[in-house]
C-alpha positions in Angstrom: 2.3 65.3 168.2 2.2 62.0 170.7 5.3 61.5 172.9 6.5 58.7 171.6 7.2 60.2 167.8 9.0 63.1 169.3 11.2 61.2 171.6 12.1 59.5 168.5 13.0 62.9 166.7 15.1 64.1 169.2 17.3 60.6 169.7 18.2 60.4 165.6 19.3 64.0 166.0 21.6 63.8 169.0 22.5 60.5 167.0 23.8 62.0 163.9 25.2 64.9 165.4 27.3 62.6 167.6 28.1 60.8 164.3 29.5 64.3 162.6 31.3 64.7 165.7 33.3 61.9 165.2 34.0 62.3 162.1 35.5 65.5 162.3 37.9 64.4 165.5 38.6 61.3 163.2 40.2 64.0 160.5 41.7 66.3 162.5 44.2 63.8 163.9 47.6 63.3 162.1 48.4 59.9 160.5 50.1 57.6 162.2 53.8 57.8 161.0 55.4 54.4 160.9 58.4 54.1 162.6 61.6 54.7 161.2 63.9 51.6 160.9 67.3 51.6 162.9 69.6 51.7 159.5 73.5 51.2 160.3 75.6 52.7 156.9 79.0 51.1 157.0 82.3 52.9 155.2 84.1 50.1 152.8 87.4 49.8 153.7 90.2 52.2 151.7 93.6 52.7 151.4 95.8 55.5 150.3 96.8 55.5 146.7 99.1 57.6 145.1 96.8 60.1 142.8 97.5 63.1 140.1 97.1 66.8 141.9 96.4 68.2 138.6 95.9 67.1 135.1 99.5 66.5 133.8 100.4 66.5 129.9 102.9 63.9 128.2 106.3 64.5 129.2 105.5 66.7 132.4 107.9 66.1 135.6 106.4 64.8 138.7 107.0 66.8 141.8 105.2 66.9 145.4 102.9 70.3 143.9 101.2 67.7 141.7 101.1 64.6 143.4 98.8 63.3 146.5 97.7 60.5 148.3 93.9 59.7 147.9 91.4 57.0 149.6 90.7 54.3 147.1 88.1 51.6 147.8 90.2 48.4 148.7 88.2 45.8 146.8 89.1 48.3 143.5 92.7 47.8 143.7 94.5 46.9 140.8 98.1 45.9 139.7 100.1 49.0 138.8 98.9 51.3 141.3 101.6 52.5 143.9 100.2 52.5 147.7 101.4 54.1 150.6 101.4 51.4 153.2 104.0 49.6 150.4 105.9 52.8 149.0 105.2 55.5 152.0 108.5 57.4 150.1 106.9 57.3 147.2 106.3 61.0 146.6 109.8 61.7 147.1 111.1 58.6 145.2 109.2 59.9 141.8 110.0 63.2 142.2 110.9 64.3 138.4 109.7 61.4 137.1 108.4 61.6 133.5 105.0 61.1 132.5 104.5 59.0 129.3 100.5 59.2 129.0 98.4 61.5 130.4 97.1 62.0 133.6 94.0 64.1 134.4 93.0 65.4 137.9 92.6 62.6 140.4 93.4 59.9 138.6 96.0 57.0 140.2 99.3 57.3 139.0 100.1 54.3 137.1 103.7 52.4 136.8 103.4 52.5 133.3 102.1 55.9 132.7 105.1 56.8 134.0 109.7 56.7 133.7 112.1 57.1 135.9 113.8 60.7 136.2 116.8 59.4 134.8 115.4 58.6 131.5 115.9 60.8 128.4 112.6 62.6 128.1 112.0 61.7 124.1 113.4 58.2 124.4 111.1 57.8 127.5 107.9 58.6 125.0 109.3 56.1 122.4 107.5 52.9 122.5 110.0 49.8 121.9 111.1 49.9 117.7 110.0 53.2 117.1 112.0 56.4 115.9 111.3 59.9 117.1 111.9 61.7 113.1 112.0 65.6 113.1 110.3 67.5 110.0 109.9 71.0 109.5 106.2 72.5 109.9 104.7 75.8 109.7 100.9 76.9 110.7 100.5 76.2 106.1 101.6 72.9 106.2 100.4 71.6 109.8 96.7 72.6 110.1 96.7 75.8 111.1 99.0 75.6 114.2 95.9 73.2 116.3 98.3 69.7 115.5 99.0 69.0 119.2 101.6 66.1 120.8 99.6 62.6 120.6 97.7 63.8 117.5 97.6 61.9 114.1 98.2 63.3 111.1 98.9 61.6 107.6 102.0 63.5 105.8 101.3 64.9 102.1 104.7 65.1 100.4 103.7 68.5 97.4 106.6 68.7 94.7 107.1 69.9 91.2 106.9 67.6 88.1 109.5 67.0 86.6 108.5 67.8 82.8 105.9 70.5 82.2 104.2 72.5 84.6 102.2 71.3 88.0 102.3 69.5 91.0 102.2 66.6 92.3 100.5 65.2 95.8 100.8 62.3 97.6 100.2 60.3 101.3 103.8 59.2 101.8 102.5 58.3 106.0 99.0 57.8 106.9 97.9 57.5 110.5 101.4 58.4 112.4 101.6 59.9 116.0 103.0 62.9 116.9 105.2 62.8 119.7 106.0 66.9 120.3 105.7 70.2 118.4 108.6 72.9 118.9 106.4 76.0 119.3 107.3 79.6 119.5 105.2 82.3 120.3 104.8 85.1 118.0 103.0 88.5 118.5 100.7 89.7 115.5 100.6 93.9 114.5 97.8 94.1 116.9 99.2 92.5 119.9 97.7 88.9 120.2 100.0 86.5 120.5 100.0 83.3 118.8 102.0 80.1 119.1 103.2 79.0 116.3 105.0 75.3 115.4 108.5 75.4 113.6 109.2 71.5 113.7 107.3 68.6 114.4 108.8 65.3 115.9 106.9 61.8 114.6 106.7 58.3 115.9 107.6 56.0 113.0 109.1 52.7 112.3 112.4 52.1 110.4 111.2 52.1 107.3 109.0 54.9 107.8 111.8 57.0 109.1 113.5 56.2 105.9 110.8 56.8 103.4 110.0 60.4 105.2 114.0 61.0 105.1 113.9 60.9 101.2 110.9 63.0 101.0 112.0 66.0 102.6 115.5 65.7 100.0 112.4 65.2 97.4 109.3 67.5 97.9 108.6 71.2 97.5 106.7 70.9 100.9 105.8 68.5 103.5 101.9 68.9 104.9 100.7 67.3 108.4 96.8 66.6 107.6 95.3 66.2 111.3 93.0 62.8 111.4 90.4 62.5 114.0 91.2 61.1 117.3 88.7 58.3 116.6 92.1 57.1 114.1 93.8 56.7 116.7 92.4 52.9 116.9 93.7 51.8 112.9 97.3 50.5 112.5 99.3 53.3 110.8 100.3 52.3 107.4 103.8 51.2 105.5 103.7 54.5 103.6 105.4 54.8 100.2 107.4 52.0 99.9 109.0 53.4 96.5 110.7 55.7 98.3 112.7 53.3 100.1 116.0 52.2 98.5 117.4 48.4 97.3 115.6 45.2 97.4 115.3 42.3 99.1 117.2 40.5 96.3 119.9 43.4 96.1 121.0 45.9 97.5 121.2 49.2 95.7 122.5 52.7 95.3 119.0 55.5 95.7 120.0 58.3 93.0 117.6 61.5 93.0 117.6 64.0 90.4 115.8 66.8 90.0 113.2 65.0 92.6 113.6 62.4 90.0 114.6 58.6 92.3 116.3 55.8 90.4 117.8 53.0 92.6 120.5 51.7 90.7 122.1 47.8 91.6 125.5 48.2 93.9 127.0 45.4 91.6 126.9 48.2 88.5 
């Protein structure tokens, strides 16, 4: 073999070995990282707001157990909420306050969710022109004991016909609130206990107060039938207005008889 061609041989393979050389160093080397920017995280500013320890029902007293001051962004603040650079007393100020809607754990406490201590608790819950009317329940006639305060419930008025045999049934309120139930607890032969409403306190207008007034004098039984909570949106109704007694003309005299009504004229 001349010289020349073998010279040739020997620089192409130094050549491509110094190429695969190379090539591995090249991949054995760690990527470049890029550098990480300088990033400055700044706190919005807060302020101390008056907030619910614990979830509180309606008509639960406010004490310091249940109260607490919490950070609250500053650009979130809204009327109504109570803050402690402007009442720094206030924990001790609503001590045994009232609540009149519920508050759940950590939520602000409100000015209007709440009464002062010195309010009657029922006529605290009572929005302005309501009446709190009582009526007597058991678990038969109030949906198996699960009717709970701020529920609605239409009221079924069940009484006897007055000729022949049967019953009759109707909606005498549709849509009302209730505002408490008086529960007991009773204990069953094998030990659970159970509680159990005995009277159930409504939120009703005038006239509505009046019409279920002459339907417990009327019916056999009074029934709470529980609506769902999406109700809770619809304007309750009138109820039935035939229960109620005179006119707009006259006033009259409301007679019942054997669950029989007859309004009859003051002028007879």
């Amino acid at each position: 073999m001349k010289p020349a061609r073998v010279i040739v041989m020997a620089v192409a393979v130094l050549a491509a070995g110094g190429a695969g050389y190379l090539a591995l160093k090249l991949t054995s080397q760690p990527a470049p990282q890029a550098a990480a920017p300088n990033v400055v995280v700044e706190k919005a500013p807060t302020v101390q707001v008056l907030a619910s320890k614990a979830s509180l029902p309606v008509g639960a007293r406010l004490n310091p157990e249940t109260l607490i001051w919490a950070d609250w962004p500053e650009n979130g603040i809204v009327d109504g909420l109570i803050r402690q650079d402007q009442r720094p007393e206030a924990i001790a100020e609503l001590t045994g306050a009232i609540v009149r809607l519920p508050l759940f754990e950590g939520e602000p406490v409100r000015s209007e969710k709440i009464v002062d201590s010195s309010s009657r608790v029922m006529s605290a819950l009572l929005p302005a022109g309501k009446r709190a009317v009582a009526t007597e329940i058991s678990v038969a006639t109030s949906a198996g004991g699960f009717i709970l305060p701020n529920d609605r419930v239409d009221v079924i008025m069940v009484r006897r016909q007055i000729e022949g045999e049967g019953y009759t049934t109707e909606v005498i309120l549709s849509n009302v609130r209730v505002l408490a139930i008086d529960q007991r607890v009773e204990e069953s032969a094998n030990g659970e206990r159970t509680a159990v409403g005995t009277t159930a306190t409504l939120e009703l207008d005038p006239e509505q107060a009046k019409i279920i007034t002459v339907a417990q004098q009327m019916a056999n039984r009074l029934t709470l039938a529980l609506r769902s909570v999406a109700d809770v949106q619809e304007a309750d109704t009138g109820g039935a207005d035939y229960l109620l007694s005179g006119d707009k003309g006259s006033p009259a005299i409301q007679v019942i008889r054997s669950g029989a009504v007859s309004n009859i004229s003051a002028a007879n």
